[in-house]
C-alpha positions, 0 to 999 in steps of 0.5 A: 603326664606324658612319657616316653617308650620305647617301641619294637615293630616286628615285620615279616618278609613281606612287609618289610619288602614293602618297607624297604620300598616305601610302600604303604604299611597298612595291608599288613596292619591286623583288622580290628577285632586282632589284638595279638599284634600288639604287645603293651609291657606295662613292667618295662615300659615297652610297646611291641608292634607285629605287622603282617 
């Protein structure tokens, strides 16, 4: 079963510089190995993404 959630993405000053000028998003997505950038709230149904 699929569902839908909704999804939070949180950008600093300089990724959201790039985002506003349609730059690539990846160099502010962690390495692997860091998973404090994603937050799964499983009670409310919510996904939370921090780019750096």
């Amino acid at each position: 079963m699929q569902e839908l959630w909704p999804l939070t993405v949180k950008l600093d000053p300089q990724s959201y510089e790039a985002y506003t000028q349609g730059q690539e998003m990846t160099p502010f997505v962690p390495s692997s190995g860091h998973d404090d950038w994603l937050l799964l709230a499983l009670e409310n149904q919510a996904l939370e993404v921090q780019l750096r």
